[in-house]
C-alpha positions in Angstrom: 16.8 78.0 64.0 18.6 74.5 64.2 20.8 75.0 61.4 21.3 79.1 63.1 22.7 77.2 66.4 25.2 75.0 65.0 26.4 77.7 62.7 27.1 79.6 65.6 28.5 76.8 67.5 31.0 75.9 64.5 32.0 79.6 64.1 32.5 79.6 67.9 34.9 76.5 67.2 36.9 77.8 64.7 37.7 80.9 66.4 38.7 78.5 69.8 41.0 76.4 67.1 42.6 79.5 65.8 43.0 81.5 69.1 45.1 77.9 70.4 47.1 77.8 67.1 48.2 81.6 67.9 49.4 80.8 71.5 50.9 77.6 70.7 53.3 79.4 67.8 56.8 80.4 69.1 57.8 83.7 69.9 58.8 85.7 66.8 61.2 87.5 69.1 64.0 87.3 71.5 65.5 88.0 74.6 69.0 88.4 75.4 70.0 88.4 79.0 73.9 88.9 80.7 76.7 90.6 82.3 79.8 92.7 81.3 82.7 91.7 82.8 86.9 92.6 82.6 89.1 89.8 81.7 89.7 89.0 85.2 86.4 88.5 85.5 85.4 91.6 87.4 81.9 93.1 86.4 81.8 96.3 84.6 79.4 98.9 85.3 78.0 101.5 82.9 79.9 99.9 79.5 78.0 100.1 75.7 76.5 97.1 75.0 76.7 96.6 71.1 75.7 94.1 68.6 77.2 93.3 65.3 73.5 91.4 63.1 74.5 89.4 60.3 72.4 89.8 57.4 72.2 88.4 54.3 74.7 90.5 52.6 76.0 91.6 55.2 76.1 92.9 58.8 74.6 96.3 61.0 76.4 97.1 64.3 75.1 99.4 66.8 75.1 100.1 70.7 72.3 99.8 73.3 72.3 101.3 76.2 74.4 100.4 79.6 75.4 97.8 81.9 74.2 98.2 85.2 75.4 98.3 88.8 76.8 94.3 88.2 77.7 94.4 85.0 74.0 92.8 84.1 72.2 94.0 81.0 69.0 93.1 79.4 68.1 93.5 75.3 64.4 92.8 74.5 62.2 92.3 71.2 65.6 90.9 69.0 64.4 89.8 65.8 65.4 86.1 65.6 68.9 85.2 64.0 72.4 84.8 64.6 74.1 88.1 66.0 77.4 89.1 68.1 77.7 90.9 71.1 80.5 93.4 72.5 81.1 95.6 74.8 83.4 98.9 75.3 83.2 102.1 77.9 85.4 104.5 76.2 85.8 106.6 79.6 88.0 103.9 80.7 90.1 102.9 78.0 87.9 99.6 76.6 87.4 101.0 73.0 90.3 98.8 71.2 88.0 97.3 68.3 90.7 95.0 67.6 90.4 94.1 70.6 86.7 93.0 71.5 85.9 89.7 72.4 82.7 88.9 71.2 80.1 86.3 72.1 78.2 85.0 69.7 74.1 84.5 69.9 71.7 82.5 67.8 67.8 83.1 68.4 65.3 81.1 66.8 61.2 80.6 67.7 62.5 77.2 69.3 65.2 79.4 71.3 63.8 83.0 71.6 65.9 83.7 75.0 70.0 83.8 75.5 72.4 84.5 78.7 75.9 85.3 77.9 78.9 86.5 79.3 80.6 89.4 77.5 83.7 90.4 78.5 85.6 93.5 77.4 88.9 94.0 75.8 92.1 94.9 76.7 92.5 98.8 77.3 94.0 101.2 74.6 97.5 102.7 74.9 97.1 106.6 74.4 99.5 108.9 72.6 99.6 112.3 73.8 101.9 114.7 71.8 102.9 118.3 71.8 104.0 119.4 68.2 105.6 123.0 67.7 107.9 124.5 65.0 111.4 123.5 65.3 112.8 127.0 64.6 110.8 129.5 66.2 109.3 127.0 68.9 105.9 128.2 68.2 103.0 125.8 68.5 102.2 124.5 64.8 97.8 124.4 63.8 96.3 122.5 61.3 98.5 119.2 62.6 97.3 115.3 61.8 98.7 112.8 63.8 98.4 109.2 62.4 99.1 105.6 63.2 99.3 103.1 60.9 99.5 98.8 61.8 102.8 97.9 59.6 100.2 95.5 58.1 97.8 98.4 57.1 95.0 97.0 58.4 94.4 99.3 61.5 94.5 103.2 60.9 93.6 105.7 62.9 94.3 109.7 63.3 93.8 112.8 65.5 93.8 116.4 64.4 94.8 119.9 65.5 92.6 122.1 63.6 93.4 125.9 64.6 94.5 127.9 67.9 90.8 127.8 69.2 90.7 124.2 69.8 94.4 122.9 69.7 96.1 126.3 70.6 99.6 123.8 70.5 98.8 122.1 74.1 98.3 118.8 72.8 97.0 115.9 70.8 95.8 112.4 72.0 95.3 109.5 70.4 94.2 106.1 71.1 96.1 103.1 70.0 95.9 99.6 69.6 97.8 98.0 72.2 100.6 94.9 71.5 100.9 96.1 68.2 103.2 97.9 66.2 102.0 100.8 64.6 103.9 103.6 62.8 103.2 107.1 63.8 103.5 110.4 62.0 102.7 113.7 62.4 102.2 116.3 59.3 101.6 119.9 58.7 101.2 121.8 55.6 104.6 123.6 55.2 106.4 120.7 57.0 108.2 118.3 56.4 106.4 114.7 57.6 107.7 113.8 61.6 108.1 109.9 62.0 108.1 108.4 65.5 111.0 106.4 66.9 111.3 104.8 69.9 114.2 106.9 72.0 115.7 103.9 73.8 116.2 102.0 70.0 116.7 104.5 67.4 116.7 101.7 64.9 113.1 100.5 65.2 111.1 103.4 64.5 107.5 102.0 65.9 105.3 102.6 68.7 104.3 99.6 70.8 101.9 100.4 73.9 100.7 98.0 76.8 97.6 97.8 77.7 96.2 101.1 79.4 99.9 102.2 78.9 100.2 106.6 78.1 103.1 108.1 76.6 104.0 111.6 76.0 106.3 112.9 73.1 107.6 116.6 72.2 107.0 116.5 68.2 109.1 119.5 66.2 108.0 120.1 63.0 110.7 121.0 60.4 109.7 123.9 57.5 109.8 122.9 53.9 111.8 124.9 52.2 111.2 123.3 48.7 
């Protein structure tokens, strides 16, 4: 009975050590607290909230919901590790991706929570252009308008796929702002259309401030190879 009762007791003991041990370990996940703000400093309300991990080789970005009211935002159960955070609300312009500003987060079992400050980009310029045929004056489908940084690195395009959804109204495109980007428009059956800037003929690039829109008239040219 003796030897029954201390048994017990040391069973009871070792369950008490090992119950401590788990409460005593750190968190295996994180928190990440903060607020979205302009670059004046202005909370933002209703922006993505994204995160670039960095793994091993290599890195996963993804968005996570919204800001709220004042700009505050709250990301729980993070895995710990080293990760950026970004922001954009593509309603109002903040989708430049050369133009986040990111702030950067380590969490570790020593530091499973985090406040930052993330503050949004500058806004894109947008390109809206009409493109019709220059001889008939008829609006031209199956149109891809593309800019192109004179470094290559930064591309992007918009298309005009048939009458149903372009019907020769309009394309718009977002651009990069502070940059110089080549723009083009093409067609099969035409000949390629290159922007150039109307008040210097000589320097055929687009350059857009931030949240600046422009408007062009693009007329396409027939091939006649």
């Amino acid at each position: 009975m003796r030897s029954t009762y201390l048994a017990f007791h040391l069973l009871l003991l070792s369950a008490l050590f090992m119950y401590a041990q788990t409460n005593n370990q750190p968190s295996l996940e994180g928190r990440i607290t903060g607020v979205v703000v302009t670059e004046d400093g202005q909370p933002v309300e209703h922006a993505y909230v994204c995160t670039t991990i960095y793994e091993q080789h290599g890195s996963t970005t993804g968005c996570h919901g919204y800001s709220g009211k004042n700009g505050e935002f709250e990301l729980d159960h993070w895995p710990m590790g080293t990760l950026s955070l970004f922001a954009i609300k593509p309603e109002d312009g903040y989708t430049d991706a050369t133009k986040r500003l990111t702030a950067k987060v380590t969490l570790s079992p020593q530091a499973p929570v985090a406040a930052v400050r993330v503050m949004l980009g500058s806004k894109v310029g947008v390109l809206t252009a009409s493109v019709r045929d220059k001889n008939t004056g008829m609006p031209v489908e199956d149109v891809t308008l593309t800019y192109i940084s004179l470094d290559a690195s930064i591309r992007g395009c918009a298309l005009g796929v048939n009458r149903s959804e372009y019907s020769g109204s309009s394309l718009e495109i977002t651009v990069p702002t502070a940059t110089d980007v080549i723009v083009f428009a093409s067609s099969p059956g035409y000949k390629t259309w290159f922007y150039t800037d109307v008040s210097n003929d000589s320097r055929p690039v687009l350059h857009l401030q931030s949240g600046e829109r422009r408007s062009v008239e693009i007329e396409l040219e027939p091939d006649r190879k």
